[in-house]
C-alpha positions in Angstrom: 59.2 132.6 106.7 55.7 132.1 105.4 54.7 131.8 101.5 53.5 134.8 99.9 50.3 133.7 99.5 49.5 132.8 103.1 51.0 136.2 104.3 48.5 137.5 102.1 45.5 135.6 103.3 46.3 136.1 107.4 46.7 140.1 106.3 42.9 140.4 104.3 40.5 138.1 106.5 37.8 139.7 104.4 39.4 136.5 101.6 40.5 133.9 103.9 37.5 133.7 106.6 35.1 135.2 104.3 34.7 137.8 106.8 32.4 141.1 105.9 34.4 144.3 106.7 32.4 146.8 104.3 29.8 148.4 105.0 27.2 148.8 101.9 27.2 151.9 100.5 24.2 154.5 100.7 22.7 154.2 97.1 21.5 150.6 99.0 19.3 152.5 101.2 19.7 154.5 104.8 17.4 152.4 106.5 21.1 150.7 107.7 22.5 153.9 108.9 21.4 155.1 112.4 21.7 158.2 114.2 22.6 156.7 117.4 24.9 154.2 118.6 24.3 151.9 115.7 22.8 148.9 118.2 19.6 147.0 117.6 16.9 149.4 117.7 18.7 152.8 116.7 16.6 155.8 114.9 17.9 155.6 111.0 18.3 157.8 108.4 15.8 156.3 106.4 12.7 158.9 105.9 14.6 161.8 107.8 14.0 165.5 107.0 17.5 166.2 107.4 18.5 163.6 105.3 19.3 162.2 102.0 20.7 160.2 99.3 22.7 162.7 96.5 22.5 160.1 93.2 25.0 162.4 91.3 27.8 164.6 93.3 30.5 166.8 91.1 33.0 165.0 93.6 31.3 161.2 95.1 29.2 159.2 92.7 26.8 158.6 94.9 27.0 160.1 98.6 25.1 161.1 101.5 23.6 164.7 102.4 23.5 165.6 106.0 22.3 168.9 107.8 23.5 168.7 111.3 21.2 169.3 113.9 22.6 167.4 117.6 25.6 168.7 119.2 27.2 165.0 118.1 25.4 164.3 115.2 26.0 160.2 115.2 26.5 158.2 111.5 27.0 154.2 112.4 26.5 151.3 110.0 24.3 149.2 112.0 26.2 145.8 110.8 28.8 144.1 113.5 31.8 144.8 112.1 34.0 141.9 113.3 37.1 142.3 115.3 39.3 139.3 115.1 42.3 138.6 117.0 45.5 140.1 115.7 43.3 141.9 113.0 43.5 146.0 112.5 40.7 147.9 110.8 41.0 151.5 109.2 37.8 153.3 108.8 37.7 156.3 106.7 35.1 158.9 105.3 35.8 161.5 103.0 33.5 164.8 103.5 33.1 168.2 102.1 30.7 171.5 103.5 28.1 172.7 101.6 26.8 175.4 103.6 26.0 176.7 106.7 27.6 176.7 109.6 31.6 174.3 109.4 31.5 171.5 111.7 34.6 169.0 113.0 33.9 165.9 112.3 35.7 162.3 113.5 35.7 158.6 112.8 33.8 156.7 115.6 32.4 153.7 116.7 30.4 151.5 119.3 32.6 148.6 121.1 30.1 145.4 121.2 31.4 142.8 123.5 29.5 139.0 124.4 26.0 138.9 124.1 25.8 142.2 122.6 26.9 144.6 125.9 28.7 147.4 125.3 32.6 147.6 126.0 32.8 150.6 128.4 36.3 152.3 129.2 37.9 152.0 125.2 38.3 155.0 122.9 35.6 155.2 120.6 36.3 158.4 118.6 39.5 159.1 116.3 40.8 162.7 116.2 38.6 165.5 115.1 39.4 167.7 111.9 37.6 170.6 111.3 35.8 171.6 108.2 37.3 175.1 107.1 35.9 175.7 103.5 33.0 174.9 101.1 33.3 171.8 98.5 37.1 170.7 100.2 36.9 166.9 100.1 38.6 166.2 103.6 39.3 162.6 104.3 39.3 161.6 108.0 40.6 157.9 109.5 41.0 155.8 112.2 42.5 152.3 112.7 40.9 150.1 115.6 42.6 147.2 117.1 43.6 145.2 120.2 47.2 145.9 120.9 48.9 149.5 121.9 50.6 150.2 118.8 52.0 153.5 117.1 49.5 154.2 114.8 46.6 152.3 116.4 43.6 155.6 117.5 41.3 153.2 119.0 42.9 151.0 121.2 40.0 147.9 122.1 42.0 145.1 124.1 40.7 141.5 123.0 37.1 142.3 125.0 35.2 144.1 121.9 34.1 141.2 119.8 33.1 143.8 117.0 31.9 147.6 116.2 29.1 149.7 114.7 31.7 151.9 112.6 31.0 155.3 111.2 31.6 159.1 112.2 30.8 162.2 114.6 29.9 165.3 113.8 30.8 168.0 116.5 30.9 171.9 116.8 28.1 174.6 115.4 24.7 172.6 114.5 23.0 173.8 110.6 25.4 173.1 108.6 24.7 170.9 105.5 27.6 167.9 104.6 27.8 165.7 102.0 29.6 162.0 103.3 31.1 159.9 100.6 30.5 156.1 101.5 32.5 155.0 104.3 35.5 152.4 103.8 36.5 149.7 106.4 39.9 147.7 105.7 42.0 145.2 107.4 45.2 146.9 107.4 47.1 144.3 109.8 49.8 143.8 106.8 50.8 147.5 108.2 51.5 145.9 111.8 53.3 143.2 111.3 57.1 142.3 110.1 59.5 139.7 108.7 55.9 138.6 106.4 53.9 137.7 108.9 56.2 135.0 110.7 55.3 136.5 113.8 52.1 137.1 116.2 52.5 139.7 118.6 51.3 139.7 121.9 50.1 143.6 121.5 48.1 142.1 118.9 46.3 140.5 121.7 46.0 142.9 123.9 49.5 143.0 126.0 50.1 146.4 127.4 53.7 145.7 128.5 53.6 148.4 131.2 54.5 146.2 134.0 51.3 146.8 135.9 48.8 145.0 134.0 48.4 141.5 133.9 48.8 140.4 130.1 48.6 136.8 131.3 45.2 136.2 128.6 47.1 138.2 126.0 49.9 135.7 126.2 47.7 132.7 125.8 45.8 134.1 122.6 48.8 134.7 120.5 49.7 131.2 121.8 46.7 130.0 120.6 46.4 131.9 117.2 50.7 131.4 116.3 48.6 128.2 114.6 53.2 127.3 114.2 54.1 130.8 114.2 56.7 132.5 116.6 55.3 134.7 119.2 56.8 137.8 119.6 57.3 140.0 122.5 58.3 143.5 122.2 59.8 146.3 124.2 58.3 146.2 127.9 58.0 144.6 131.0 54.9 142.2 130.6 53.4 141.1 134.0 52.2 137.9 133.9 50.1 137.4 137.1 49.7 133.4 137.0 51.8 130.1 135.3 52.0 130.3 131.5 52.9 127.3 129.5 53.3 128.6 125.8 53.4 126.0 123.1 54.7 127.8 120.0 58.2 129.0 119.7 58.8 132.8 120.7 61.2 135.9 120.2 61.7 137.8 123.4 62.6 141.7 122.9 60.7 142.7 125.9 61.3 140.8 129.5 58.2 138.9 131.6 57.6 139.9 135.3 56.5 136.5 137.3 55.8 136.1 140.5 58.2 133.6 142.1 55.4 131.0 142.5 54.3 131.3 139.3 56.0 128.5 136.1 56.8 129.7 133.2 57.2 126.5 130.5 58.0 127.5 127.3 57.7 123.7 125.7 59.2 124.7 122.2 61.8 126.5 123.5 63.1 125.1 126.8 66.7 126.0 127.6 68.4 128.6 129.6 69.4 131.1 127.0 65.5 131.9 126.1 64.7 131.8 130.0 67.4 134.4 129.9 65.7 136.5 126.7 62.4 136.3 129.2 63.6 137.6 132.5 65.7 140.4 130.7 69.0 139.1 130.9 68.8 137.9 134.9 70.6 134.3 134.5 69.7 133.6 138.3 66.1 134.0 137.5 66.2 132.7 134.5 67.8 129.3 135.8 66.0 129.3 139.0 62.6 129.5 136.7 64.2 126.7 134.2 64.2 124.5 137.0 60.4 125.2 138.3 59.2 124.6 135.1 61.4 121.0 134.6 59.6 119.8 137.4 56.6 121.0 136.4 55.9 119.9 133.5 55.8 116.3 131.5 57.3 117.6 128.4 60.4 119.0 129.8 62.6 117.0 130.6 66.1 118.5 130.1 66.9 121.7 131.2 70.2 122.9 128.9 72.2 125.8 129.8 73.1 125.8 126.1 76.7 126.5 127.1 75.8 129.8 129.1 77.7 130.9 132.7 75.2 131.5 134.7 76.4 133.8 138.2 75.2 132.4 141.3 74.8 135.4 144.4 73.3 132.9 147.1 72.5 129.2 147.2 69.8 127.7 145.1 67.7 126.1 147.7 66.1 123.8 144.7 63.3 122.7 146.9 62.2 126.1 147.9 62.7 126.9 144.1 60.2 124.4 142.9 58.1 125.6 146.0 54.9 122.9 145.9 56.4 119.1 145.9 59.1 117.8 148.2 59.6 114.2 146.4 59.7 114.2 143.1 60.7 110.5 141.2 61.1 111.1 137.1 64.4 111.6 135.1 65.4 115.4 135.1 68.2 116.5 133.9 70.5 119.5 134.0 73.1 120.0 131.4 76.0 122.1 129.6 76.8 125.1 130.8 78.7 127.2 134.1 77.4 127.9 137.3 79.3 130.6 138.3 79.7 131.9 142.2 79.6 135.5 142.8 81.0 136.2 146.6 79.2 137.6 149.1 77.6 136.8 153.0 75.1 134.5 151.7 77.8 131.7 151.7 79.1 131.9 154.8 79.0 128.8 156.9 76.3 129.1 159.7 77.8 127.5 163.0 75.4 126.2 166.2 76.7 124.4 169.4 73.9 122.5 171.2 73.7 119.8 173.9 72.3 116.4 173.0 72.0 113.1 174.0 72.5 109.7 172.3 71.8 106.1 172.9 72.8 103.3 170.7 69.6 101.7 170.9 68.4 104.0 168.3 71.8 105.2 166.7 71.0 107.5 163.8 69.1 110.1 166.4 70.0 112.7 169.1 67.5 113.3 172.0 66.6 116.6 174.3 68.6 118.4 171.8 69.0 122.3 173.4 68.7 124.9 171.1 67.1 122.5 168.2 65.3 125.2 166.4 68.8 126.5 165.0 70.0 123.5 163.8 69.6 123.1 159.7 69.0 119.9 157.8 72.3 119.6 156.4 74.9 120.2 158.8 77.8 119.0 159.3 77.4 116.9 163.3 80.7 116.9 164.8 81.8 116.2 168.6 83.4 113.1 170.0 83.0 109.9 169.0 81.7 111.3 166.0 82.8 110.1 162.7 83.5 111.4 159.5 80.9 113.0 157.4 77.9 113.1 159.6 75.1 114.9 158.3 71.9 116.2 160.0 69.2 114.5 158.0 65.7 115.7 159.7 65.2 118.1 162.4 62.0 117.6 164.8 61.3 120.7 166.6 58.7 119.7 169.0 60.5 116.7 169.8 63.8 117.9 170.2 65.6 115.6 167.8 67.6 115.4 165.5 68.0 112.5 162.6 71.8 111.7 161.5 72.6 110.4 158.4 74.2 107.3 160.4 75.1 106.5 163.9 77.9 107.7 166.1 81.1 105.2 166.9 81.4 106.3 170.8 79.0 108.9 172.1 77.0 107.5 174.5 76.0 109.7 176.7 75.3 113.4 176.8 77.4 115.9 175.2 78.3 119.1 173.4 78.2 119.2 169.5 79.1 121.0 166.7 76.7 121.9 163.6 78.2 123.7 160.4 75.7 124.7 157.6 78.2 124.9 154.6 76.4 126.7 151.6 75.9 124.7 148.0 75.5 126.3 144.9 72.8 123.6 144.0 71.1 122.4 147.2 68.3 119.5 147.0 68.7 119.1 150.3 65.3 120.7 150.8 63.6 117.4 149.1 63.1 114.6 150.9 63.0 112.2 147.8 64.9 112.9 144.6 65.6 110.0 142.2 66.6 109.8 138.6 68.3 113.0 138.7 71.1 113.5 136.2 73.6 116.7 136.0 75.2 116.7 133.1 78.4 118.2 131.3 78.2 120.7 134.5 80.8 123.1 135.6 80.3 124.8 139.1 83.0 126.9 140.0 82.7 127.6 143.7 85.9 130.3 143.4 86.3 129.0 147.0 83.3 130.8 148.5 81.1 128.1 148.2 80.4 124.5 148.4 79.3 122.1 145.8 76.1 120.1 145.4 74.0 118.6 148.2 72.0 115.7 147.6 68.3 114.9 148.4 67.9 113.0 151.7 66.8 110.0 150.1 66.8 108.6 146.3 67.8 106.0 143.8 70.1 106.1 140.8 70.4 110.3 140.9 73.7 110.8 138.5 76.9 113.2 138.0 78.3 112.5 134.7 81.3 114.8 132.9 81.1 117.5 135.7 83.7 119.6 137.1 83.4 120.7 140.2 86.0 123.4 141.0 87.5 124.9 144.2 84.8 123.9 146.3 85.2 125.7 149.7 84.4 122.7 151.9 83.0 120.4 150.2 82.3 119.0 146.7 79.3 116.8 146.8 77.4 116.3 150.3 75.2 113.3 150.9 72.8 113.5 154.5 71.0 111.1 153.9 70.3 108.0 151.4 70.0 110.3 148.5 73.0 108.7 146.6 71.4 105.2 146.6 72.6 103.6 143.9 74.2 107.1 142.5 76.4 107.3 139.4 79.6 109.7 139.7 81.5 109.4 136.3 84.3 111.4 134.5 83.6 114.1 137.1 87.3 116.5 137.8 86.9 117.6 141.6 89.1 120.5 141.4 90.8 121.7 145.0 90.7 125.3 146.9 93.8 123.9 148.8 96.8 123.0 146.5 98.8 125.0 148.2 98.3 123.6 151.8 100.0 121.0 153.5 98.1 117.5 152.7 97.3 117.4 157.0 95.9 120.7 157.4 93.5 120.5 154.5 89.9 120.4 155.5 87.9 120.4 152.2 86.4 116.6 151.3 85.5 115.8 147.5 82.7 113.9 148.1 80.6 111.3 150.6 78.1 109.0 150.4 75.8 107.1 152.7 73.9 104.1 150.8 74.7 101.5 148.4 75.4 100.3 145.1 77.8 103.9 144.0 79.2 103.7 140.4 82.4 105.6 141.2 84.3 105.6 137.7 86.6 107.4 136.3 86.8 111.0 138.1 89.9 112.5 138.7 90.4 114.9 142.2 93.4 116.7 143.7 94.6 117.5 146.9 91.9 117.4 149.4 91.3 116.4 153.0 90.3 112.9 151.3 88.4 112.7 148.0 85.7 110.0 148.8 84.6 109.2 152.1 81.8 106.0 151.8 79.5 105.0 153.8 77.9 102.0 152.4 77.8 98.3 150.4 78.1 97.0 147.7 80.3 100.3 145.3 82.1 99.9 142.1 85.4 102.4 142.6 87.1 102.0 139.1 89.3 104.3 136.8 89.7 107.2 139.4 92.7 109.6 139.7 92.8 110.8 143.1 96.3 112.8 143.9 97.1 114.7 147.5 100.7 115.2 147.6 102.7 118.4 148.6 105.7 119.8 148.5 106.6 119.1 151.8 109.7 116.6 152.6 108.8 113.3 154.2 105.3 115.2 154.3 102.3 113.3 155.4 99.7 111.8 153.5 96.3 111.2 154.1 93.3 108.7 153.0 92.1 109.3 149.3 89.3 106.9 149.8 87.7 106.2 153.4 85.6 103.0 153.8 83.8 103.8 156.7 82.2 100.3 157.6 83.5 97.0 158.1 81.3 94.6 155.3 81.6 96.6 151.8 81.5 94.6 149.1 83.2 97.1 147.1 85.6 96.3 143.7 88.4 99.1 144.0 90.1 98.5 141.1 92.2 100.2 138.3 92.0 103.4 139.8 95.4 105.6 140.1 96.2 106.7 143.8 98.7 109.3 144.2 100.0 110.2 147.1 97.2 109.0 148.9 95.6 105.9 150.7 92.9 103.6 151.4 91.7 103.9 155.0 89.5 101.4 156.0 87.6 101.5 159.5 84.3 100.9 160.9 83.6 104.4 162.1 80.1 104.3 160.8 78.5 102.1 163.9 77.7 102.6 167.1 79.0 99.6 168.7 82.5 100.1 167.5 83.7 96.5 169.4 83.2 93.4 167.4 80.4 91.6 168.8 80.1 88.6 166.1 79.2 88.7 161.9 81.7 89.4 158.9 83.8 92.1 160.9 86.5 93.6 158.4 85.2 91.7 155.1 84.5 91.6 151.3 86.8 94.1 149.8 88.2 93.4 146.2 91.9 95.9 145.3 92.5 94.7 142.2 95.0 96.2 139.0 95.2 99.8 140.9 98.0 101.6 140.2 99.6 103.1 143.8 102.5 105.9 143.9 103.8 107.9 146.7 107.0 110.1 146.8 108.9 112.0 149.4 106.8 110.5 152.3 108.0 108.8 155.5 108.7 105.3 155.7 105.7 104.8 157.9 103.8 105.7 155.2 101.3 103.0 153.7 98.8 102.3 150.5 95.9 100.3 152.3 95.7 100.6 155.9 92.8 99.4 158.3 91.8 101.2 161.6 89.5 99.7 164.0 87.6 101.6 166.4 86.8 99.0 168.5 88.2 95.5 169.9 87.9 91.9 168.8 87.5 92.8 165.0 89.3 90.4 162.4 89.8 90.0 158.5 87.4 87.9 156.7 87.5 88.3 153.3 90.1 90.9 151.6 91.4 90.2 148.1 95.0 92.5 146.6 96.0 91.7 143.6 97.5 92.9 140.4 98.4 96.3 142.0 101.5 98.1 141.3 103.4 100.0 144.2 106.1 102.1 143.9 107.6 105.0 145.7 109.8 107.6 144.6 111.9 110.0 146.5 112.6 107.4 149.1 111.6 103.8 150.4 108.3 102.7 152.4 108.6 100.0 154.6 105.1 97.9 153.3 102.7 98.8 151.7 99.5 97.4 154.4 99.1 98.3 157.5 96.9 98.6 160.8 96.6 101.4 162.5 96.5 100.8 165.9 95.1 104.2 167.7 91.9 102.3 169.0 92.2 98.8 168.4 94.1 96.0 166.4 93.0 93.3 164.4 92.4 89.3 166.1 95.0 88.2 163.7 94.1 84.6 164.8 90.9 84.7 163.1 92.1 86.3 159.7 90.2 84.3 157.1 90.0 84.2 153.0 92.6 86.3 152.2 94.4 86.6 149.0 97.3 89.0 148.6 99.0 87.8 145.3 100.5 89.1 141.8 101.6 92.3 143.0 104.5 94.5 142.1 106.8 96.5 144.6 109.1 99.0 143.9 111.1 100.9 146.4 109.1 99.0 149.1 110.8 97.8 152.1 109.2 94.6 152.8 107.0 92.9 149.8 104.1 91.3 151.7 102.0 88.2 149.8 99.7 85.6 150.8 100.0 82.4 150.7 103.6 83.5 151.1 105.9 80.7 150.0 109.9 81.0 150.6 113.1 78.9 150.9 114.6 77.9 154.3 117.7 76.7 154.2 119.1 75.2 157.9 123.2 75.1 157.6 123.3 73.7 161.1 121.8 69.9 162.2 119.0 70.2 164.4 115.9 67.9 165.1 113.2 71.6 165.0 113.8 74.2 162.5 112.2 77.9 162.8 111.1 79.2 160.1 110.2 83.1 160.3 108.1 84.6 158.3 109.3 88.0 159.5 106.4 90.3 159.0 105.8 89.5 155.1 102.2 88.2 155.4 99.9 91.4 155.2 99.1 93.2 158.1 101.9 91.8 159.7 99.8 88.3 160.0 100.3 85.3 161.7 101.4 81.8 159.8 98.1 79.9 160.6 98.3 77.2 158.2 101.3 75.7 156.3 100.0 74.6 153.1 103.4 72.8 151.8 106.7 71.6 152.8 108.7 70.4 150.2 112.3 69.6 149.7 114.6 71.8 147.9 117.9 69.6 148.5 118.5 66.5 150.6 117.9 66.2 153.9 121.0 64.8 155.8 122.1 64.0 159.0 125.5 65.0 161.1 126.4 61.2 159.2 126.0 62.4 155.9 122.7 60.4 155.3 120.0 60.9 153.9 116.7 61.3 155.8 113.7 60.3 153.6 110.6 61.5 156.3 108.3 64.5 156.1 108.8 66.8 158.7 105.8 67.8 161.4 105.0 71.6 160.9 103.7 73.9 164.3 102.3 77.3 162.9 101.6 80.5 164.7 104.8 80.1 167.2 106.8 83.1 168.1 105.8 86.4 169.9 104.1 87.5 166.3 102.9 84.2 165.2 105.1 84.2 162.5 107.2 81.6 163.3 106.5 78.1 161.7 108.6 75.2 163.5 109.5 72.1 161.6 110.0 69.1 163.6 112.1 66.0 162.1 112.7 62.2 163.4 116.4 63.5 163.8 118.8 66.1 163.8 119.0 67.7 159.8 120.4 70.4 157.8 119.1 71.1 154.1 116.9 73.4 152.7 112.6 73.2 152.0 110.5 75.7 150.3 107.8 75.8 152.3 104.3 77.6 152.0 102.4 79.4 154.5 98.4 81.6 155.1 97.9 84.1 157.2 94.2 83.0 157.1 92.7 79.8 158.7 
C-alpha cells in the first residue's frame, strides 16, 4: 500500500500536477461564460439583455441571473477543463426560480478531443431535475470520466482530452434563475480502493463487455500503474491484438484473446495468474504461458506454481506458438501437474501404405502410396524394421518419407505400418528445439495418453526430476536428433502395465537417436524395455530399471537396448532388475559386417544385476547380431554384482543367435574381471586363469576352458603357464622344460593343448584371453 500522502496527491491532480479544475467564478466577469458550446468563438454572456451578475443574493454571495429564452438555454465555462487518465470530475450548480415560467435544468458539457474536434457519440448531459418552487436552492451534479463505473453520468472513454463544463436549461422558455458559481472536483478518491494501490483498467476506458476491444485501455493503465497493480474487474475484456503488461496485476475479470494473439505479463509470469486471466481455463492458460515464453526475452521460465493443469487433447507446442518452427534459447517449464482428461482426441491414428527403400539412401522411403496420411511422428513398423523408428519429415509431392534412422533388412518394396500415438506435450511440430528444460514435471497420462515427443532436431534439451506416469505407449519419443546431447535425470517412468506379463507388454520408457545422452539416475518399472538408444557416445549411470512379474520361470526382456554396434557408452552403477542389456546393431541398413569396429567400445562397470524366478536361459548382458561376420572389439565388465534368486541362471553373457553369431576368432580387447556371481551357473572372466592338474603321464595335456570365457569365447592366446607342483615323469623325475601351448583347439576353441618333451603328470595354473 501507498503512503497517505501519495494517495492523496494521485486523488486531487488540481495539487500534484498543478492542474486547473475550477472554473472562476462570475463576480470575475461573464465575458468567460458562453451561450453555446463553450468552444473558441462562442456568444458570451458578457453585455446580454437577459443577463446578469447579482453582487448580493439572500442565498449565493455572488451569483448569476438568467431569464431563459432558447429551448436549451446553454451555460459553459469556456476554459478546457482537463481530463486526465484515471481522473473523475464532479460538476455541480446549485439554482433556485425566481419567476416566471419553472424550467428543468442539467449538468452538461462539450467533449474536446486532439486538436480541438469534438468527441461525437459520449453523453454530454447529466440527468435533468425540474424546478418546482420559487427561491428552493436545488443542487444538480454529474461526474465525468473514462471508465463505465456505477456512479459515473457521463461516461467519455480515454478520446475527450478535456470539457467546456457547465449546465442546460430545458422545458417552458421566460423564466428568470439565479445560478450559484459552478464547482468542478476530482472526486477519483470515490473510485478507487485499498488507497489507491490499484489502477483500473475502467479507469481507462475498458468496457469489459466482451465485444469491444479494450486492447488501448489495457496499455494506459499499464503505462500510468507508474509500480502500481493493475486491476481488472468483473467482465470479459476482449483484447483484439498481443498485450505485454509490465506492471503487476489483480485479475477479477477474465481476458478474451484470440489464439494468435501473446499475452506476456512480465511481472507476473506463471501459470496460476494465466489462470486468473483466462477465467479459470488451465488449458488456455498453459497453452498461452507457453506462446508468451517463446515470445518474449524476459520470460524465461514458465512455473506452474504447483498447479494441475487438465489436458483434453494433445498440446501440439508448435502449432501453440504458431509463428517460429526453430527456436534455440533456454526455456524452461517447471513445478506443477499435467493432468490427462480421456477422451477420442488420444486415440492412436493408424495408416498402412506401400513404400520402397534402398540402402543407398537408408533413412528415406520412396513412391510412398497414400503419403498424405502419414504424420511426422509415427511409429514405422514392417519387416526388417527395427525398434523405435520414427517418421521424421513427410514430403508430399515427392512421396517420401524421412526416418529417424535406417532399416536393418528392407530392401525392397513393401507394406508398412504407421501409428500416431498422442503426447501430452508434443514438440514434434518444431523442427529445431535446443536448450529446452522441463522441470520438477509430473504428466500423468492415466493410460490414455503418451508422454513427451521431442523436436526433430536439437542440442542439450533436458528432463530433470520428472515423473512421467502410466504412459499409454510411450514415455518420451525421439524422431529425430532432438535428444542430441539430452539430459534425462532423477526422472520415475511410471508403467500402465504392472500387471501384464513382462513379454506381452508393449509400452517403451523412452528412445533416443543422437549422441552424447546424460542418462542418470531415473528409476522405471515394468515396461516393454525402458531405454531403447540409438546413438554414441551416452553416460547410463545410477538408473533403477525393474520388469519382473509374477509369473514362474517367466521371461524377461531388455531394460536397455543398444541399438548400434560402436557406442562408446559408460553403463555403470545403475540397478537392473529383472531385466537386461540387449545389444544389437539393428539401427543400419547393412546389417552384415563389412569391416570397422563391429561390436565395440562398451564400458559395464559397478552395476548392480538381479533376476528371480526366471529360466536358466535367462542372461544380464546379451548381444544379438543381425547380420554375419560381426566380432567383439572392445567390451569392458567389471565390478558388477550378479545374483539370482528364486533359482540358478546358467551365465550371465550371452549371444543370441536368431540372425547371426559373433566371429569369435577376431574378439579383441576384452576385459571381463572383478565381478561377483551368485546363484550363477558358470562364472565367466577374462583373462581366465585356472589350475589343471594331469593325474595321468602324457606327452599333450588338454586343457578346457569349458565355456567360462564370455560369450562362450575361444582361448586365443595363453598368457602364462606356470607350475603349480613338479612335473614328473612315469620314473619319478623331475622334468625342468616349459611346455609348448596350442590355443583355440577343440570344436569351441576352448581347448588349450600343452605339449611336453615327454610324457608328465603334475599340475600348472595356466592363464588364457578370449581376445587376440
Amino acid at each position: 500500500m501507498r503512503p497517505l500522502a501519495e494517495e492523496d496527491d494521485f486523488m486531487n491532480k488540481a495539487i500534484t500536477d498543478g492542474v486547473v479544475l475550477m472554473p472562476p467564478a462570475f463576480a470575475q466577469g461573464l465575458n468567460v461564460w458562453a451561450r453555446g458550446d463553450g468552444t473558441p468563438g462562442s456568444d458570451t454572456y458578457q453585455g446580454t439583455a437577459t443577463a446578469a451578475f447579482v453582487p448580493a443574493d439572500l442565498d449565493f454571495s455572488g451569483c448569476l441571473e438568467i431569464q431563459k429564452t432558447d429551448a436549451t438555454q446553454k451555460l459553459r465555462y469556456m476554459g478546457e477543463t482537463p481530463l486526465l487518465p484515471g481522473c473523475y470530475l464532479r460538476i455541480t450548480a446549485r439554482i433556485k426560480a425566481m419567476s416566471g415560467p419553472l424550467p428543468s435544468v442539467r449538468i452538461a458539457g462539450w467533449a474536446g478531443g486532439s486538436g480541438g474536434t469534438h468527441v461525437s457519440g459520449v453523453n454530454e448531459t447529466g440527468n435533468s431535475v425540474s424546478l418546482t418552487a420559487y427561491g428552493e436552492i436545488i443542487e444538480v451534479s454529474a461526474i465525468v470520466g473514462a471508465g463505465q463505473r456505477t456512479g459515473v453520468d457521463m461516461v467519455w472513454g480515454r478520446a475527450p482530452l478535456y470539457g467546456h463544463f457547465g449546465l442546460d436549461l430545458t422545458g417552458p422558455n421566460g423564466g428568470v434563475v439565479r445560478v450559484d458559481d459552478i464547482i468542478v472536483e476530482d472526486i477519483t478518491s470515490a473510485f478507487h480502493r485499498d488507497m489507491m494501490n490499484i489502477v483500473d483498467v475502467r479507469d481507462f476506458g475498458a468496457v469489459g463487455n466482451g465485444v469491444s476491444n479494450d486492447h488501448a485501455a489495457f496499455i494506459a493503465a499499464d503505462q500510468a500503474a507508474n509500480g502500481r497493480k493493475v486491476f481488472v474487474p468483473s467482465g470479459t475484456y476482449r483484447v483484439g491484438s498481443s498485450l505485454t503488461l509490465n506492471e503487476r496485476i489483480e485479475f477479477e475479470g477474465k481476458l478474451d484473446m484470440d489464439a494468435g494473439d501473446i499475452l506476456s505479463l512480465t511481472k507476473d509470469f506463471n501459470l496460476p495468474k494465466y489462470i486468473e486471466a483466462f477465467g479459470g481455463d488451465e488449458e488456455l492458460a498453459f497453452r498461452k504461458g507457453f506462446q508468451a515464453l517463446l515470445n518474449n526475452a524476459d520470460h524465461e521460465t514458465l512455473d506452474l506454481g504447483g498447479r494441475r493443469v487438465t489436458i483434453t487433447e494433445p498440446l501440439d507446442m508448435q502449432a501453440i506458438e504458431g509463428t517460429r518452427n526453430s527456436f534455440a534459447q533456454r526455456r524452461v517449464i517447471r513445478n506443477g501437474q499435467l493432468y490427462v482428461s480421456s477422451g477420442p482426441a488420444w486415440d492412436v491414428d493408424v495408416t498402412t501404405s506401400d513404400a520402397s527403400y534402398d540402402t543407398a539412401d537408408d533413412d528415406r522411403l520412396y513412391n510412398v502410396s497414400n503419403v498424405a496420411n502419414i504424420q511426422v511422428g509415427s511409429l514405422v513398423q514392417g519387416a526388417g524394421v527395427g525398434r523405435e523408428v520414427y517418421v521424421r519429415e513427410v514430403n508430399v509431392a515427392a512421396q517420401e518419407v524421412r526416418l529417424s534412422g535406417p532399416l536393418y533388412d528392407a530392401a525392397g518394396r513393401q507394406s508398412y505400418g504407421f501409428q500416431r500415438f498422442k503426447y501430452v506435450l508434443d514438440f514434434g511440430g518444431f523442427e529445431l528445439f535446443s536448450q529446452l528444460v522441463l522441470l520438477d514435471l509430473e504428466i500423468l497420462c492415466r493410460g490414455h495418453a503418451s508422454g513427451i515427443m521431442m523436436p526433430r532436431s536439437g542440442v542439450a534439451n533436458s528432463l530433470r526430476n520428472c515423473t512421467i506416469n502410466r504412459p499409454r505407449d510411450r514415455g518420451l519419443t525421439s524422431v529425430g536428433s532432438g535428444c542430441q546431447g539430452m539430459f534425462i535425470e532423477g526422472c520415475q517412468f511410471i508403467t500402465n502395465e504392472g500387471g501384464t506379463d513382462a513379454q506381452v507388454r508393449t509400452s517403451i520408457g523412452m528412445n533416443a537417436n543422437a549422441n552424447d545422452l546424460k542418462i542418470r539416475n531415473n528409476r522405471a518399472s515394468q515396461f516393454r524395455h525402458f531405454a531403447v538408444l540409438g546413438g554414441q557416445n551416452y553416460i547410463v549411470s545410477g538408473n533403477h530399471v525393474f520388469q519382473g512379474d509374477s509369473k514362474t520361470d517367466g521371461a524377461r526382456l531388455a531394460g536397455f537396448v543398444f541399438t548400434r554396434t560402436n557406442v562408446n557408452h559408460t553403463f555403470t552403477a545403475n540397478y537392473v532388475d529383472n531385466c537386461f542389456v540387449e545389444w544389437t546393431n539393428e539401427s543400419t541398413s547393412s546389417p552384415e559386417n563389412s569391416g570397422g569396429f563391429s561390436f565395440s567400445a562398451l564400458s559395464v562397470t559397478n552395476n548392480v544385476f538381479l533376476c528371480s524366478d526366471v529360466a536358466p536361459w535367462f542372461s544380464f548382458m546379451v548381444i544379438k547380431p543381425y547380420g554375419a561376420g560381426h566380432t567383439l572389439r572392445g567390451f569392458t565388465m567389471t565390478g558388477n554384482m550378479f545374483r539370482s534368486t528364486k533359482g540358478t541362471i546358467d551365465r550371465v553373457e550371452r549371444i543370441n543367435t536368431t540372425f547371426a553369431s559373433l566371429n569369435m576368432s577376431a574378439v579383441r580387447d576384452v576385459a571381463v574381471t572383478g565381478n561377483m556371481f551368485l546363484n550363477v551357473v558358470t562364472g565367466t572372466e577374462n583373462p581366465l586363469t585356472l589350475d589343471h592338474s594331469q593325474s595321468n603321464h602324457a606327452k599333450t595335456w588338454y586343457v578346457s576352458f569349458a565355456g567360462r570365457l564370455p560369450f562362450g569365447g575361444r582361448a586365443q592366446r595363453v598368457t602364462s603357464v606356470t607350475h603349480r607342483s613338479k612335473i614328473k615323469t612315469p620314473a619319478n623325475v623331475t622334468q625342468y622344460t616349459a611346455p609348448w601351448v596350442t590355443p583355440e583347439q577343440g570344436g569351441n576353441g576352448d581347448v588349450v593343448e600343452v605339449d611336453w618333451e615327454k610324457d608328465v603328470n603334475g599340475t600348472v595354473t595356466i592363464t588364457a584371453r578370449m581376445d587376440g
